[in-house]
N, C-alpha and C positions, 0 to 999 in steps of 0.2 A: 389879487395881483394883476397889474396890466399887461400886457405885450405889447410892445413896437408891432408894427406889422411892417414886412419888408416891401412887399408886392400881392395886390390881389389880381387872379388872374378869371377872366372869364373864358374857358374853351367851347366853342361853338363847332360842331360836326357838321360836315359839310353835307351839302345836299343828295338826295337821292340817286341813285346812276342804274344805267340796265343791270349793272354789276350786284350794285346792293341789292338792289330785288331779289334777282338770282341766289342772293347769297355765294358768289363767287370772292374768291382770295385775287387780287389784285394789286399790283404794283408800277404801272404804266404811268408816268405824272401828265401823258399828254391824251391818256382817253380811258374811260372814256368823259363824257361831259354832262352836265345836271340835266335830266329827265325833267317834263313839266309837272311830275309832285316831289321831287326833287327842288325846284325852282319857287315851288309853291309853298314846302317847309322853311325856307329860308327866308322868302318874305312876312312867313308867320314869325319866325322868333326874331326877328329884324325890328317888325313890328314894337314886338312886346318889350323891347332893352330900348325903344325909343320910348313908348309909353311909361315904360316903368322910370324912365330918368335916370339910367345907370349911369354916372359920369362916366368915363372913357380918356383917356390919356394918348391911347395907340392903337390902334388897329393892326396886327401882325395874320398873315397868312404861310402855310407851305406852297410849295409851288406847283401842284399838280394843278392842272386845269381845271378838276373841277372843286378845288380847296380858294382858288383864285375865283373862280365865278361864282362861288358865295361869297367870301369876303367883298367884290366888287357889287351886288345886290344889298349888303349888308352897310356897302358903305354909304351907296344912293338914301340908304333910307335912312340914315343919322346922321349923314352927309359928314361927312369923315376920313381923311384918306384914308391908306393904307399901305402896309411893306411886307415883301416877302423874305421872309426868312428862308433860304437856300436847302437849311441842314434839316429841316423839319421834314421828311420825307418819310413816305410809308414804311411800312416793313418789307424786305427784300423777299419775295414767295418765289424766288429759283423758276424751279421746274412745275413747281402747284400753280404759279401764276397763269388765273384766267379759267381754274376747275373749280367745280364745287366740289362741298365733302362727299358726294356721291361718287365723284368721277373722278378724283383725288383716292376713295377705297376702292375702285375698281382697276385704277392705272397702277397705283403702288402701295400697295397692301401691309408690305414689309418695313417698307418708309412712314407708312401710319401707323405701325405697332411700335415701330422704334420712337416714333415723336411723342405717344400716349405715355410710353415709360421713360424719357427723358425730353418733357415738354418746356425745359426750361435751355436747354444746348441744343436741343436737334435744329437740323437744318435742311430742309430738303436742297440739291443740289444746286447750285449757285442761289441761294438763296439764306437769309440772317438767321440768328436763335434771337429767340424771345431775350434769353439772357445780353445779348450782344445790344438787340436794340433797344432795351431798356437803360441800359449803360447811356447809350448815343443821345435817345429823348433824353434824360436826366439832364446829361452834359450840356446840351442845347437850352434846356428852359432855366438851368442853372446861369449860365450866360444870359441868358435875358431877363431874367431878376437881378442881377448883377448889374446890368445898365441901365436897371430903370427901377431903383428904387423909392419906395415909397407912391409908385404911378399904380395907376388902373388899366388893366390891360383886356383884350379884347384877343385870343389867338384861334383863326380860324383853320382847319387841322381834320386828320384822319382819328377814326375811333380807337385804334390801336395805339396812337400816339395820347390819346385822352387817357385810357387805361392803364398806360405807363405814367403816366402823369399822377393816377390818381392812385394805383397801386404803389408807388414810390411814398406820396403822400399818409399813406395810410399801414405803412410796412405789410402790406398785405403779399405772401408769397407769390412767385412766379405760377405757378401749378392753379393758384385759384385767380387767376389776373382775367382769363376769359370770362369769369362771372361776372366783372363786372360791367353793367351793360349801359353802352352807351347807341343810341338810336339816330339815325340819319336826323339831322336838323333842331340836335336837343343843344343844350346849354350845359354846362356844368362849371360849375364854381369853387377854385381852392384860395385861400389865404396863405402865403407864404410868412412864418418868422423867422424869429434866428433861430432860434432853436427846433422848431418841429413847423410843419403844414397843418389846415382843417379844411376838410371839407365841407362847403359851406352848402351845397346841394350838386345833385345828379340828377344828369339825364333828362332834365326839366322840359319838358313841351307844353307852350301853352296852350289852352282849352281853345 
């Protein structure tokens, strides 16, 4: 049996930051800004989708600064514009924003017990659930398969926004959504149809 395919999408994780190093929760879209092995992963998988001859339709970015300063690296090197999409925005981390899990279990202990047994509603204070922002991602790339069907798409984006992407794709529950691991500067690949999504690879860094 064939399938239509409605849209294939290419997501691309944005480059390195002090943050990512860190391993800190972040949600600031205006900093912090790509580190130079951050700037240096982006030019590798930039590289390799020029090399490889991916066609390409669109270039879509989120709009943190540094989701924007890969996409803009990315575009230099396939020469391609690019647009940002507004609603693609990180995960809302409240009051964690800016700690690592170290200092996140030592500031709020009670707020980590409670998120470990309800990982898919908790929220640290002014900040989203997992459940809320998986909804939002959905709704967002569901809109943009919708306007560009049958194209090849290019979305450059946060890892959590990949993970909803691909746990949505894959009916993989909320509780096991942090397994899947998407890495500063990788690629990952779904096919959208009418009926279901495939994953076509993860997490991909070239050699």
């Amino acid at each position: 049996m064939l399938f239509r395919r409605k849209c294939k999408v290419t997501f691309i994780s944005h480059g390195a930051t002090i943050n990512t190093e860190e391993n800190r929760l972040f949600d600031d879209e205006s900093y912090p800004s790509l580190n130079a092995a951050g700037k240096f992963e982006i030019e590798r998988i930039s590289m390799w989708i020029k090399n490889k001859g991916l066609k390409i339709d669109k270039i879509l970015t989120s709009p943190a600064l540094r989701t924007i300063q890969s996409a803009r690296i990315l575009s230099s090197v396939i020469n391609h514009d690019f647009e940002v999409i507004d609603e693609l925005k990180s995960r809302k981390s409240g009051i964690w924003s800016g700690l690592s899990y170290e200092e996140i279990e030592q500031k709020y202990p009670k707020q980590l017990d409670d998120y470990h047994l309800n990982p898919d509603v908790f929220s640290p204070e002014g900040g989203e659930s997992v459940f809320d922002f998986n909804n939002k991602v959905n709704s967002v790339i569901s809109g943009i398969i919708k306007n560009n069907l049958h194209k090849r798409l290019i979305i450059v984006t946060h890892r959590e926004v990949i993970q909803a992407a691909v746990a949505n794709a894959l009916s993989i529950p909320i509780k096991s959504q942090f397994k899947v691991y998407i890495p500063t500067g990788s690629a990952t690949q779904i096919s959208y149809f009418e009926d279901f999504s495939s994953l076509v690879y993860s997490a991909y860094i070239p050699l």
